[in-house]
N, CA, C and O atoms as a MOPAC input file, in Angstrom:
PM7 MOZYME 1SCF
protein

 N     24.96200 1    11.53900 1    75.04300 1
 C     24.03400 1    11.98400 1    74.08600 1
 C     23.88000 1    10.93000 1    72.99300 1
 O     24.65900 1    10.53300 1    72.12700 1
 N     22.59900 1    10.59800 1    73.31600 1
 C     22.14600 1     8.86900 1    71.85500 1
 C     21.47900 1     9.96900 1    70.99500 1
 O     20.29400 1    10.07200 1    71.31300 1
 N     21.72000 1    10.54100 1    70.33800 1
 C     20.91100 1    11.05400 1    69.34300 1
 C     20.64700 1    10.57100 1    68.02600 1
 O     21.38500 1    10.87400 1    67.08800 1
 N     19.43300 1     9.68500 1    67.86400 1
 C     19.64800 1     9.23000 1    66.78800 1
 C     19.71400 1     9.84300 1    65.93500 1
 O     19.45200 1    11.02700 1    66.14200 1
 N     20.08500 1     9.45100 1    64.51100 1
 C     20.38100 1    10.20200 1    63.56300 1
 C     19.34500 1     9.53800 1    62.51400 1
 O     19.16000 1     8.33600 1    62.32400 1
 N     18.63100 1    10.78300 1    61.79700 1
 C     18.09100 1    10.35200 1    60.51500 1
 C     18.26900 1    10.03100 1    59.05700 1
 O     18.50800 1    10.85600 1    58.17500 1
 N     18.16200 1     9.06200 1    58.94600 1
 C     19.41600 1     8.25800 1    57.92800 1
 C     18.37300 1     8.84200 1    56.29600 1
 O     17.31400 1     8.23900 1    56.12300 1
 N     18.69700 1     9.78100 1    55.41300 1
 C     18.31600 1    10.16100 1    54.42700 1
 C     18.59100 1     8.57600 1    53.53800 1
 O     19.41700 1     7.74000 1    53.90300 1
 N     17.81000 1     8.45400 1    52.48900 1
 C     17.64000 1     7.10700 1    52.09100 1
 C     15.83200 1     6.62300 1    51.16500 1
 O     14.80700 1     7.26700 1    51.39000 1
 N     15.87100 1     5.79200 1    50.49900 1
 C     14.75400 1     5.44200 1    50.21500 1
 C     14.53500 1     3.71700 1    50.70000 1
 O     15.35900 1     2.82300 1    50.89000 1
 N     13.18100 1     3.74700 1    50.78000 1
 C     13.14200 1     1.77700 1    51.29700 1
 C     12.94700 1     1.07200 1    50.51700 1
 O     12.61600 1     1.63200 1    49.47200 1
 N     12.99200 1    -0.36200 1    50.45100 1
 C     13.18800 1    -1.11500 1    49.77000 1
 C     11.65500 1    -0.84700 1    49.00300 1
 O     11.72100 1    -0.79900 1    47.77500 1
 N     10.60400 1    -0.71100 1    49.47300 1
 C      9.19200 1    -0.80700 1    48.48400 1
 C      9.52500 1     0.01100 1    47.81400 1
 O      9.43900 1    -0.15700 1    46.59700 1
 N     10.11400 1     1.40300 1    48.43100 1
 C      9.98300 1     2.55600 1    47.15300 1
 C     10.91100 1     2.04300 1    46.02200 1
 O     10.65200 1     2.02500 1    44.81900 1
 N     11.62400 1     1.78300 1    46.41300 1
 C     12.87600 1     1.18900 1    45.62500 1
 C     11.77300 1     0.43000 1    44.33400 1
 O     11.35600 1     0.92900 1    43.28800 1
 N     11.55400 1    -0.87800 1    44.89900 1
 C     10.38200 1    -1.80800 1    44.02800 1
 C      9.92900 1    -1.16800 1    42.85300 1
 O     10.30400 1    -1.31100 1    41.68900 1
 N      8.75500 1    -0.17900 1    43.51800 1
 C      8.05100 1     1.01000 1    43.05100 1
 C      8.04300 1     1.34400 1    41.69400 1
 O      7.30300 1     1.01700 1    40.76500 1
 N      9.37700 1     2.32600 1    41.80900 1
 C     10.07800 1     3.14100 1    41.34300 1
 C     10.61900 1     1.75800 1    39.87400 1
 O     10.08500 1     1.75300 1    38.76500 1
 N     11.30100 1     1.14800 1    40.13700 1
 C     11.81500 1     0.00100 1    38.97900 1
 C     10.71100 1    -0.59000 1    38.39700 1
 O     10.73900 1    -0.89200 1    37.20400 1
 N      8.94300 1    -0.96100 1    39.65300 1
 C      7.70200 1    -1.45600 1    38.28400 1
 C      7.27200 1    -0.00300 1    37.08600 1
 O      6.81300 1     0.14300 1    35.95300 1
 N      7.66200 1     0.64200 1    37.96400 1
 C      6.91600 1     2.29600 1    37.14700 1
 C      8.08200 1     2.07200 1    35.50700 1
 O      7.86400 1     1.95000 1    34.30200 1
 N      9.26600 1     2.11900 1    36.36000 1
 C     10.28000 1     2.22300 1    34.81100 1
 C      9.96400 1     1.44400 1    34.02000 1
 O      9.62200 1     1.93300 1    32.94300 1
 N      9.92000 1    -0.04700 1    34.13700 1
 C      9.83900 1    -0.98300 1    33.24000 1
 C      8.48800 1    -0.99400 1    32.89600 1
 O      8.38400 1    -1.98700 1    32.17500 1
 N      7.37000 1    -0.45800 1    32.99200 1
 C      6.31900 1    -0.42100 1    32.58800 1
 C      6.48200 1     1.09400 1    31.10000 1
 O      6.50200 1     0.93900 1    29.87900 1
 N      6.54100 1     2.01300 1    31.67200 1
 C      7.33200 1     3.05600 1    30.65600 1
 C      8.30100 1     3.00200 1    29.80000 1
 O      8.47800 1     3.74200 1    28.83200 1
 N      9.27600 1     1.64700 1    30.34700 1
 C     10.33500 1     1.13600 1    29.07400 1
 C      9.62300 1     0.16800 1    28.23300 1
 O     10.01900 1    -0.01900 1    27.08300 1
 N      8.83900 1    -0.32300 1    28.59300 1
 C      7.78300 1    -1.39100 1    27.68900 1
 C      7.14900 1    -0.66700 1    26.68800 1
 O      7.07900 1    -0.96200 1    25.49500 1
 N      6.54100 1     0.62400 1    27.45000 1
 C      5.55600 1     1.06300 1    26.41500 1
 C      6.54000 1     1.63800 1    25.16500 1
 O      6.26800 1     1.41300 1    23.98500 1
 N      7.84700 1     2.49500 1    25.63900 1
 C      8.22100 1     3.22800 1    24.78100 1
 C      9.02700 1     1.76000 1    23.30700 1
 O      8.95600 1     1.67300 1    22.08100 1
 N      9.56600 1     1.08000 1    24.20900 1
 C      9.70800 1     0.13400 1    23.00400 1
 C      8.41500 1    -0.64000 1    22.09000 1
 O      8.51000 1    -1.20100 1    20.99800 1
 N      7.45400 1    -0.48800 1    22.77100 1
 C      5.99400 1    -1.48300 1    22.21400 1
 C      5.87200 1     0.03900 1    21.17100 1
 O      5.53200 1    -0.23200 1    20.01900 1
 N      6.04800 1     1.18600 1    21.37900 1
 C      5.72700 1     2.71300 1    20.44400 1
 C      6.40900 1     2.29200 1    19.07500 1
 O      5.84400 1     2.02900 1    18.01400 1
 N      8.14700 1     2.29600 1    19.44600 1
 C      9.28100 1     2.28300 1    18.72300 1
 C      8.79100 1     0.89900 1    17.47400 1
 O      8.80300 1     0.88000 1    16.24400 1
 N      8.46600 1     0.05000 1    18.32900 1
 C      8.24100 1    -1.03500 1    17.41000 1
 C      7.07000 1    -0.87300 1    16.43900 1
 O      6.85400 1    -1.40600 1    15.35100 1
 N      6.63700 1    -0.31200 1    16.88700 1
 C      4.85500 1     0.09800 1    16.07700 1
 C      5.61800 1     1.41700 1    14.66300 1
 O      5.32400 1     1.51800 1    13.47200 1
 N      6.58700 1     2.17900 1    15.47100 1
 C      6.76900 1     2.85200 1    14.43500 1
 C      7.56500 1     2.41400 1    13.23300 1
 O      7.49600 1     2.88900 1    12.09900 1
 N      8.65000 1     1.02400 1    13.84200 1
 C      9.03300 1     0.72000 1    12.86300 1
 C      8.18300 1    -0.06000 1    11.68800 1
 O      8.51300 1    -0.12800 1    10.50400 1
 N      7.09200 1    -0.59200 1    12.25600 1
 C      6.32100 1    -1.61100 1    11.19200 1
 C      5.45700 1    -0.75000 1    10.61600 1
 O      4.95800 1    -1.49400 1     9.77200 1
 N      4.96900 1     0.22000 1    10.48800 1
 C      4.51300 1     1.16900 1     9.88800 1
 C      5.49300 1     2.10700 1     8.92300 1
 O      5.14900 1     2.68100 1     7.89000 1
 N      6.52100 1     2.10500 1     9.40700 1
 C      8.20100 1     2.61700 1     8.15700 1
 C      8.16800 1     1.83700 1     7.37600 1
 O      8.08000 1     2.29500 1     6.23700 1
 N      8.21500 1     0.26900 1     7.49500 1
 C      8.75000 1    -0.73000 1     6.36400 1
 C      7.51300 1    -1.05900 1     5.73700 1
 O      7.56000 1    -1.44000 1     4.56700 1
 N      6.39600 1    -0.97400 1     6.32600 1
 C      5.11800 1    -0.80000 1     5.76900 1
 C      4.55600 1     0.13800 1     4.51000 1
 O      4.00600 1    -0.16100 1     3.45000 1
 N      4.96900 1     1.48300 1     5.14400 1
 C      5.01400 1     2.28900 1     4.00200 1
 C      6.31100 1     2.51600 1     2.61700 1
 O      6.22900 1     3.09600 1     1.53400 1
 N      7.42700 1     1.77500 1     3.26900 1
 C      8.14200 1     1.80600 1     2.28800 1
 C      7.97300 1     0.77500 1     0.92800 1
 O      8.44800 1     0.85700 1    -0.20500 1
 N      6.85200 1    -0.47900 1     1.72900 1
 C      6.67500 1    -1.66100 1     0.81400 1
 C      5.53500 1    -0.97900 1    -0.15500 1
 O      5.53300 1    -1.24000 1    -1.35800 1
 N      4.51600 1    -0.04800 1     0.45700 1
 C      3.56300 1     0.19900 1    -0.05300 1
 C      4.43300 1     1.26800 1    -1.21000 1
 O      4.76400 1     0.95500 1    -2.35400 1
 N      4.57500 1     2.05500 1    -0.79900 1
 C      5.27400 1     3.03300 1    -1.70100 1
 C      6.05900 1     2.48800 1    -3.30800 1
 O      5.86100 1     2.96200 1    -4.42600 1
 N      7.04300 1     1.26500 1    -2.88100 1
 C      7.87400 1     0.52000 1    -3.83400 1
 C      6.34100 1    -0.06200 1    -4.43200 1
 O      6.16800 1     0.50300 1    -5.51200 1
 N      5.70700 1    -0.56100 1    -4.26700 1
 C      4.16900 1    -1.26500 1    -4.98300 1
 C      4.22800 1    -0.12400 1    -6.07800 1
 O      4.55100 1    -0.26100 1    -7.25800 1
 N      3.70900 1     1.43900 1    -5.19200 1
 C      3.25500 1     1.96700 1    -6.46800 1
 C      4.38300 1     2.65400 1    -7.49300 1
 O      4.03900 1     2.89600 1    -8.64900 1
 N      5.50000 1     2.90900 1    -7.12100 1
 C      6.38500 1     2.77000 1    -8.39300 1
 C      6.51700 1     1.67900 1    -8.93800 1
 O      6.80900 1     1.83900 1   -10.12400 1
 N      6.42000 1     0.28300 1    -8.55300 1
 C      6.33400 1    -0.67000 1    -9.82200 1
 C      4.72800 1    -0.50600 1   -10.37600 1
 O      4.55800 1    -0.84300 1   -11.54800 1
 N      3.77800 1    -0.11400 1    -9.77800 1
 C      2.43900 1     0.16200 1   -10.64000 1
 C      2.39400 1     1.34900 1   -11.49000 1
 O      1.78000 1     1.30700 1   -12.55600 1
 N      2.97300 1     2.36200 1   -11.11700 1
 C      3.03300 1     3.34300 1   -11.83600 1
 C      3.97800 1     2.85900 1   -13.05000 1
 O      3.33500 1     3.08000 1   -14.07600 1
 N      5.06400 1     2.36800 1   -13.33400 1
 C      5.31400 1     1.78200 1   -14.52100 1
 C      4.66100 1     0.66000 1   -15.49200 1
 O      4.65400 1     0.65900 1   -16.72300 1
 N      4.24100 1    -0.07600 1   -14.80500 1
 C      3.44600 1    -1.30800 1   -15.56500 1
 C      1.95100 1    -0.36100 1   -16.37700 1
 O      1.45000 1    -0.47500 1   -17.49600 1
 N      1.64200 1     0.47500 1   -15.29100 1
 C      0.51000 1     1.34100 1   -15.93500 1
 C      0.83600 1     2.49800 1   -17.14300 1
 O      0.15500 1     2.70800 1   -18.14700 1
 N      1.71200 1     2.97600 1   -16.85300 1
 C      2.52300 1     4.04800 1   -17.74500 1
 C      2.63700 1     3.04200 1   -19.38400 1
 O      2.27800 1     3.66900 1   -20.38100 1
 N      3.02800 1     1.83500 1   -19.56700 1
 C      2.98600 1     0.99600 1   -20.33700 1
 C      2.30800 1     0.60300 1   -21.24900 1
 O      2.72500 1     0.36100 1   -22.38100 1
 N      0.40100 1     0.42000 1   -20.59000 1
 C     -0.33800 1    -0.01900 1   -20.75600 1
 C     -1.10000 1     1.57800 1   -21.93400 1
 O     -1.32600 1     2.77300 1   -21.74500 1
 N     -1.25500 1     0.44800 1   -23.25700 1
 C     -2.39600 1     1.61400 1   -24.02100 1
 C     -0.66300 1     2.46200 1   -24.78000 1
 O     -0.75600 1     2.74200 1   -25.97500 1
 N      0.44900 1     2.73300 1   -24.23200 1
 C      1.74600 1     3.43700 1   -24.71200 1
 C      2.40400 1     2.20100 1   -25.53700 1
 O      2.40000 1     1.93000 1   -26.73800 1
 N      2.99000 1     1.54200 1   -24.36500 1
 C      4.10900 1     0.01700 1   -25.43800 1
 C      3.06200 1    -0.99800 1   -25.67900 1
 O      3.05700 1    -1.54800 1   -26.78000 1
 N      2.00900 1    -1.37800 1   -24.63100 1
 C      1.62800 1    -2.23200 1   -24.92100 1
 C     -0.02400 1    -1.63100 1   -25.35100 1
 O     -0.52300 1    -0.57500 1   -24.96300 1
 N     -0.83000 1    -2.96100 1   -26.52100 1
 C     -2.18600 1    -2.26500 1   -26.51600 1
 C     -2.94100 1    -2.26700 1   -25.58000 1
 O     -2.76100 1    -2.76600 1   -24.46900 1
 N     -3.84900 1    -1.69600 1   -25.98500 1
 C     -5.09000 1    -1.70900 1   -25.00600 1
 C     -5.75000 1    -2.82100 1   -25.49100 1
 O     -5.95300 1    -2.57900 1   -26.68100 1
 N     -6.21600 1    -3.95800 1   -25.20300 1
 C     -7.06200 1    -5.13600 1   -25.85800 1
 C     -7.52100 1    -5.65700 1   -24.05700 1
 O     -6.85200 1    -5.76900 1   -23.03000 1
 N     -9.24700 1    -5.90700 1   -24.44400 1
 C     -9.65600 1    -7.11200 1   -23.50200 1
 C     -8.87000 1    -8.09200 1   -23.03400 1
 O     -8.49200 1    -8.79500 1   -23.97200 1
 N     -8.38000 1    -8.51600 1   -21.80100 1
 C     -7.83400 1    -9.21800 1   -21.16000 1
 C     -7.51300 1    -9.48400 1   -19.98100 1
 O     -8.41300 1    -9.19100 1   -19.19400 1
 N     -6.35500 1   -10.03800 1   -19.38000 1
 C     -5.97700 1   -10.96900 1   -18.06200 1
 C     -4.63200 1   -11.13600 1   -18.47000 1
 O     -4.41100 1   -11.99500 1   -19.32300 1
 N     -3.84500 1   -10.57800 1   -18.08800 1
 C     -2.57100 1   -11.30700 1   -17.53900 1
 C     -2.06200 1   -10.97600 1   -15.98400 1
 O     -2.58300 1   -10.35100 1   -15.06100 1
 N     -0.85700 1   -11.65500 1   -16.12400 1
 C      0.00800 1   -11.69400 1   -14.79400 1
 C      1.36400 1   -11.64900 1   -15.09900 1
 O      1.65100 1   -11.93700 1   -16.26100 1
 N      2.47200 1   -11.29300 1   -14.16800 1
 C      3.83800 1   -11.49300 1   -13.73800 1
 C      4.42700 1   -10.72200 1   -13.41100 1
 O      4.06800 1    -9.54700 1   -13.49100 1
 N      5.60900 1   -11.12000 1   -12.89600 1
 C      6.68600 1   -10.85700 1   -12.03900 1
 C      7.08500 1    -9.36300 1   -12.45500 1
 O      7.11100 1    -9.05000 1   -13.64500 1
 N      7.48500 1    -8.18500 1   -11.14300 1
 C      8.09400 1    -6.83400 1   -11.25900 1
 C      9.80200 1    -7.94300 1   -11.29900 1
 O     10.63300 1    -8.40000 1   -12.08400 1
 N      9.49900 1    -7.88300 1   -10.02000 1
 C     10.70100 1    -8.97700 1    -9.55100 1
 C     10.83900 1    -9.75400 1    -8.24800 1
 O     10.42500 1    -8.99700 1    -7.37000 1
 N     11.20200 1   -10.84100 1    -7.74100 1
 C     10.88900 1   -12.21600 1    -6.71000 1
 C      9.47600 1   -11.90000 1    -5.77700 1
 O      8.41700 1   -12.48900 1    -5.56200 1
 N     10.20200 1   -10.43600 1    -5.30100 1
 C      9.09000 1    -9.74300 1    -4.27200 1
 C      7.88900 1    -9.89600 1    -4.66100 1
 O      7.10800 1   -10.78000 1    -4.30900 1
 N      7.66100 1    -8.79900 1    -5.60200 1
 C      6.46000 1    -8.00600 1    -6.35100 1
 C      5.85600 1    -8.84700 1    -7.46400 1
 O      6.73600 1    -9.59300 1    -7.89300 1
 N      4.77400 1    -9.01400 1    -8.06500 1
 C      3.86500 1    -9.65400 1    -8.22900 1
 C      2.53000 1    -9.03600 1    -8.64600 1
 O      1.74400 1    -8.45800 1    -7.89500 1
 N      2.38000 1    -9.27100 1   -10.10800 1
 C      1.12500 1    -8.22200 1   -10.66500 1
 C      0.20600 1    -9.13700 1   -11.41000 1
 O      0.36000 1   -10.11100 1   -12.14600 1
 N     -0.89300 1    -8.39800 1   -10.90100 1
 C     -1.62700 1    -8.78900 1   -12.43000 1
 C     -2.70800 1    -7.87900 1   -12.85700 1
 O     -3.39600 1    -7.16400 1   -12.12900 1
 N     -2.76800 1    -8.02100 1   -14.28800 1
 C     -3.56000 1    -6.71900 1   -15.24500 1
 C     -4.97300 1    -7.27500 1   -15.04100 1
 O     -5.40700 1    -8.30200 1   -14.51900 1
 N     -5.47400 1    -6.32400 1   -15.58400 1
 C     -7.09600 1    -7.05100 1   -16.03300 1
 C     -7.93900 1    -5.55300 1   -16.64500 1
 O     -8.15600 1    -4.59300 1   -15.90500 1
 N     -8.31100 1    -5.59000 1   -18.00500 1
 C     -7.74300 1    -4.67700 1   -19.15600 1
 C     -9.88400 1    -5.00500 1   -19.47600 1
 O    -10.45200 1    -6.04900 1   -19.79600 1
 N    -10.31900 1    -3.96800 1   -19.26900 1
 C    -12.24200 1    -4.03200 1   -19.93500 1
 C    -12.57900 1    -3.11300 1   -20.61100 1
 O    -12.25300 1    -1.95600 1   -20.34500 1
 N    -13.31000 1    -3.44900 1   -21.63800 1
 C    -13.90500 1    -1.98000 1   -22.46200 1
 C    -14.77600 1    -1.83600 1   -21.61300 1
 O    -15.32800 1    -2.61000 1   -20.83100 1
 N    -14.90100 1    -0.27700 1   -21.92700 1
 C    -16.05100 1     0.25400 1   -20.99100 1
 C    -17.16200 1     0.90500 1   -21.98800 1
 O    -16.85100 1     1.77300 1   -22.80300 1
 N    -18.37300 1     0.44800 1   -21.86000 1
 C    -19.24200 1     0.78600 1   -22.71800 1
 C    -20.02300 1     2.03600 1   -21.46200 1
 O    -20.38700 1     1.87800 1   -20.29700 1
 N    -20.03500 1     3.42600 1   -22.51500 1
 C    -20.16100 1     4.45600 1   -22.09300 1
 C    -21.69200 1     5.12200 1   -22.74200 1
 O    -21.80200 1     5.76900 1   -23.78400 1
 N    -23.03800 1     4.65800 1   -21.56700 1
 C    -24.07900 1     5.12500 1   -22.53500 1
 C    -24.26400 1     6.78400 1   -23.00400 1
 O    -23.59900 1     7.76800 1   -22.68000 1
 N    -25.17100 1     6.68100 1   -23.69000 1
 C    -25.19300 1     8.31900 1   -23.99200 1
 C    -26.41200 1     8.86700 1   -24.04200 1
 O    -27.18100 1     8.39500 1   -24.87900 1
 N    -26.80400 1     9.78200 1   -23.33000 1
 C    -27.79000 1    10.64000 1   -23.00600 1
 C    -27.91800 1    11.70200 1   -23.88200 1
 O    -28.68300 1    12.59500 1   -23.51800 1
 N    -27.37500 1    11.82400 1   -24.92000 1
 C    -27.67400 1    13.21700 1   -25.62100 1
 C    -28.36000 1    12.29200 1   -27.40700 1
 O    -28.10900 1    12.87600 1   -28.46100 1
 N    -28.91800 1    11.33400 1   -27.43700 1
 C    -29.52100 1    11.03400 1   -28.78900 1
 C    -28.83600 1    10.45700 1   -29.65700 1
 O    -29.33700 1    10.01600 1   -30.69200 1
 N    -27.27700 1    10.35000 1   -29.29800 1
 C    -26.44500 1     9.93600 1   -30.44100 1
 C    -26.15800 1     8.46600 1   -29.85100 1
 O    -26.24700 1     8.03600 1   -28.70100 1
 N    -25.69500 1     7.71100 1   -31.33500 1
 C    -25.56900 1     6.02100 1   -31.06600 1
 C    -24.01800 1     6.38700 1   -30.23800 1
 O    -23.40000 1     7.42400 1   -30.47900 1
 N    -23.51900 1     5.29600 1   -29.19700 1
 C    -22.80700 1     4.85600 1   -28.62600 1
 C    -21.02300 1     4.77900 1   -29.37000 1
 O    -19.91500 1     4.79900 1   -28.83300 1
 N    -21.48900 1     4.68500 1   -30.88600 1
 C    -20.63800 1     4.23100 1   -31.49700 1
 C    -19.76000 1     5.38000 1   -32.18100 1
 O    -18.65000 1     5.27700 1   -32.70400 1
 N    -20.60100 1     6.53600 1   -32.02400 1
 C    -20.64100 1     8.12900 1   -32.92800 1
 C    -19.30700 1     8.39200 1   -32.06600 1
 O    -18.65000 1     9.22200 1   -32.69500 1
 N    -18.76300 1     8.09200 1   -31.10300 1
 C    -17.92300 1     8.81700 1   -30.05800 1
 C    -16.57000 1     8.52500 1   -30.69900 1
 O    -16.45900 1     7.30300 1   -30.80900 1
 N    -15.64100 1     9.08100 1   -31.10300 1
 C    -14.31300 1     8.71000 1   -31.88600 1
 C    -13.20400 1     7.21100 1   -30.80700 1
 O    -12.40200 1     6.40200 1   -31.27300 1
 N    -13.55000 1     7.35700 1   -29.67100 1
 C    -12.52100 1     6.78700 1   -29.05300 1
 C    -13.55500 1     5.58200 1   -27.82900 1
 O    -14.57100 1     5.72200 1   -27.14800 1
 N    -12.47800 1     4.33600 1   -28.11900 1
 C    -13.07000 1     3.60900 1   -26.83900 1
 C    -12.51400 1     3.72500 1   -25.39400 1
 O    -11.41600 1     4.21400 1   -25.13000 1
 N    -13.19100 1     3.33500 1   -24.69300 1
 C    -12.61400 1     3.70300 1   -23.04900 1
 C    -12.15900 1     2.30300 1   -22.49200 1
 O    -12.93500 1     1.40500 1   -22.82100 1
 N    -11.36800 1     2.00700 1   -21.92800 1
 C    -11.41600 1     0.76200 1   -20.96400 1
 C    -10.39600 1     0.82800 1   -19.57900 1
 O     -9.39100 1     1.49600 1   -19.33400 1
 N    -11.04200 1    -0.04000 1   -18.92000 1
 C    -11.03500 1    -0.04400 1   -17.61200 1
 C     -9.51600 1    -0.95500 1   -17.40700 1
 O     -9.36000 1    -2.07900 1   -17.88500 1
 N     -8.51300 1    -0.25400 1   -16.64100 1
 C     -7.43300 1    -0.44500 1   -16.43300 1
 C     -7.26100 1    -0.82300 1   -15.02100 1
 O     -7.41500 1     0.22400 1   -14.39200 1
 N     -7.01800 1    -1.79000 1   -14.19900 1
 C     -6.88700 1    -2.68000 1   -13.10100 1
 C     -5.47900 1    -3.47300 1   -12.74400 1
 O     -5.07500 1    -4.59600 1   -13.04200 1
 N     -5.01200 1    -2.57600 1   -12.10700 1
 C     -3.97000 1    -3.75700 1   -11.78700 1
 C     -3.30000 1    -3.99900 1    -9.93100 1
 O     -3.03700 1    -3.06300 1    -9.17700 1
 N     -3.19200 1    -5.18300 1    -9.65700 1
 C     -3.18800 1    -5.62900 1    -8.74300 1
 C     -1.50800 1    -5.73500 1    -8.46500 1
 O     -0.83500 1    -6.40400 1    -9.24900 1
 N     -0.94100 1    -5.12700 1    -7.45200 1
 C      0.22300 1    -5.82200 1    -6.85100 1
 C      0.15300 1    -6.07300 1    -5.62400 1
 O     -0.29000 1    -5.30000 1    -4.77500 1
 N      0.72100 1    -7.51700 1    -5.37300 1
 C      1.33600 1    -8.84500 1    -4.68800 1
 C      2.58900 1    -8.60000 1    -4.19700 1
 O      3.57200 1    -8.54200 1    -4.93600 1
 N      2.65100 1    -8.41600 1    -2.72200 1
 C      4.05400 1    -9.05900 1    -2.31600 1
 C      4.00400 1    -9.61300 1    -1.14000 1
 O      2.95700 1    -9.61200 1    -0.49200 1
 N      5.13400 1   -10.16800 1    -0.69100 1
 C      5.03800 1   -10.72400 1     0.69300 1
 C      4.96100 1   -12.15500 1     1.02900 1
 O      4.97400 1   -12.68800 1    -0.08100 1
 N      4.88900 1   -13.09900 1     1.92200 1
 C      4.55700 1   -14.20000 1     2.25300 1
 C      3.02700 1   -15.01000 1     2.25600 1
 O      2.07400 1   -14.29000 1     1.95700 1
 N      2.77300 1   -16.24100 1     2.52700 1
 C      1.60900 1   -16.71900 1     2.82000 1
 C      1.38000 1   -16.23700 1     4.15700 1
 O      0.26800 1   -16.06100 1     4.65500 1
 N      2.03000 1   -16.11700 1     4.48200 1
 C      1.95300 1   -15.85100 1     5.94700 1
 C      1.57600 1   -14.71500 1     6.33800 1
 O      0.73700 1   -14.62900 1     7.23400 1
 N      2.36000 1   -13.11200 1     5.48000 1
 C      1.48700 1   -12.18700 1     5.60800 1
 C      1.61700 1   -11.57900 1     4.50500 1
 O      2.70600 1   -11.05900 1     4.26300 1
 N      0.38600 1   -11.47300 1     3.41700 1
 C      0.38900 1   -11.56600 1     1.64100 1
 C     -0.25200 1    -9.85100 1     2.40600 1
 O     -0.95800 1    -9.55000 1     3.36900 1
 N      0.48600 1    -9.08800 1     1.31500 1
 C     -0.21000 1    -7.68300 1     0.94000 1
 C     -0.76900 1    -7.60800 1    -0.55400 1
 O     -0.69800 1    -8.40200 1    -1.49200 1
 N     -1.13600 1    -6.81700 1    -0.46500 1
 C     -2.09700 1    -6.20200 1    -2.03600 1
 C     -2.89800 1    -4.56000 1    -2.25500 1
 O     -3.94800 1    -4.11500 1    -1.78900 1
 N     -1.90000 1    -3.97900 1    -3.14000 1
 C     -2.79000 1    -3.04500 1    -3.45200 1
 C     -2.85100 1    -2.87600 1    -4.80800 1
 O     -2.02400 1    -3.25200 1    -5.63900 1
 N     -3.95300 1    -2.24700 1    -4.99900 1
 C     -4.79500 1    -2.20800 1    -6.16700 1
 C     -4.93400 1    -0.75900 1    -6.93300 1
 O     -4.97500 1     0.29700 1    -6.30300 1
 N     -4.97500 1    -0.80600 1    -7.81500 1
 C     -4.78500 1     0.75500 1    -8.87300 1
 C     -5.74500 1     0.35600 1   -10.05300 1
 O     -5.76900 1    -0.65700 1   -10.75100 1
 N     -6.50000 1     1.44400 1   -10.04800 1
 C     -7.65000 1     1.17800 1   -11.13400 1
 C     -7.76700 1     2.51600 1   -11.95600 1
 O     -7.95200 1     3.50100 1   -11.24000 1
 N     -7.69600 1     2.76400 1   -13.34100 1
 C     -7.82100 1     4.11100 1   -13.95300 1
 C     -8.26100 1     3.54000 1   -15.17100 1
 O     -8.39900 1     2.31700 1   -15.20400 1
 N     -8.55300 1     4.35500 1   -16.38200 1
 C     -9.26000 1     4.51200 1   -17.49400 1
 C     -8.03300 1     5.11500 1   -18.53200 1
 O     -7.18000 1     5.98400 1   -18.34900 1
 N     -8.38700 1     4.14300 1   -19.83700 1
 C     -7.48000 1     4.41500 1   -20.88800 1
 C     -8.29300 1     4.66200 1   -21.44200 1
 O     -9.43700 1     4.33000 1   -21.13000 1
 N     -7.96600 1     5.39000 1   -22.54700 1
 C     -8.73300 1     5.73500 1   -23.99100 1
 C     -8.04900 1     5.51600 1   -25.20800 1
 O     -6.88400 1     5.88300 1   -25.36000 1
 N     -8.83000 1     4.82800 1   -26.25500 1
 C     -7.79700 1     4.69300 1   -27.73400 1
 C     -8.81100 1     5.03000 1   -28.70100 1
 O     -9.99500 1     4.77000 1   -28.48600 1
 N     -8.48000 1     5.49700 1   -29.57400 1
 C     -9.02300 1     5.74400 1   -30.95700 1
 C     -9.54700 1     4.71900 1   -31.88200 1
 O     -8.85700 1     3.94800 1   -32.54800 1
 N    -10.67100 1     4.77900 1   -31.86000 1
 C    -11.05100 1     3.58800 1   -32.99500 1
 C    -10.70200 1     3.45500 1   -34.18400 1
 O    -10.35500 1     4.53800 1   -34.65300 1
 N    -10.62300 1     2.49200 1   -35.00100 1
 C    -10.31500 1     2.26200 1   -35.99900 1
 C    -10.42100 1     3.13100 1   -37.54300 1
 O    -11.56400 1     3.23800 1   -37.98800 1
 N     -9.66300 1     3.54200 1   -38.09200 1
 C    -10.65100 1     4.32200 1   -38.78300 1
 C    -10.69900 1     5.55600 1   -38.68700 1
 O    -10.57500 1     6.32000 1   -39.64400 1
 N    -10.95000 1     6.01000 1   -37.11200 1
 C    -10.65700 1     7.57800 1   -36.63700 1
 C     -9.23700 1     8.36800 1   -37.25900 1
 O     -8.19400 1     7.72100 1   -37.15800 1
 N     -9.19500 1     9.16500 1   -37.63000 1
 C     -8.08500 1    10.59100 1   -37.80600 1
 C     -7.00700 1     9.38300 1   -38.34500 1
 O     -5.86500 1     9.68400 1   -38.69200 1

């Protein structure tokens, strides 16, 4: 009695197969992983931006005045700002001069910088101060 016997087993293509399928699915899940990490340190850089903007702004019009201008400098090595400080002339539609209004407005701008030449970020924060004119109360 030759009875052959059927040898349970997979063949070498399936074999192949089976290892292009994995490494195509291990690619993607690390090409995912990696995407998620640069989007973590991404948002953590962005985030640290606006707590150093939220202080430099908190500042502005409180410690420091409000006056027409331009400056720049350092949070610290990283980070990297600069102001840029406009009156805002506010017309008026109801008959009265421009000037009748107790308080001036100006345009508050500030820019933070970090990163390399290689890959420079920047975000930007823009809001409105108000101060009392001269004279007023």
């Amino acid at each position: 009695m030759n009875a052959r016997r059927q040898q349970g087993g997979f063949t070498l293509i399936e074999v192949l197969v089976a290892f292009v399928v994995f490494v195509m699915v291990f690619g993607a899940v690390l090409e995912a992983l990696g995407m998620a990490m640069r989007n973590t340190r991404r948002s953590a850089e962005v985030s640290e931006a606006a707590l150093w903007a939220q202080s430099k702004l908190d500042s502005v019009g409180n410690l420091e005045e409000l006056k027409d201008g331009t400056e720049s400098g350092e949070f610290n090595r990283r980070y990297r700002w600069q102001l840029d400080i406009r009156k805002v002339e506010v017309p008026r539609d109801d008959g009265l001069s421009p000037d009748s209004f107790p308080v001036e407005l100006y345009r508050v701008e500030l820019i933070v910088n970090w990163g390399d030449s290689r890959r420079p970020n920047e975000q930007r924060f823009v809001t409105l101060r108000s101060k009392l004119k001269e004279g007023q109360f």
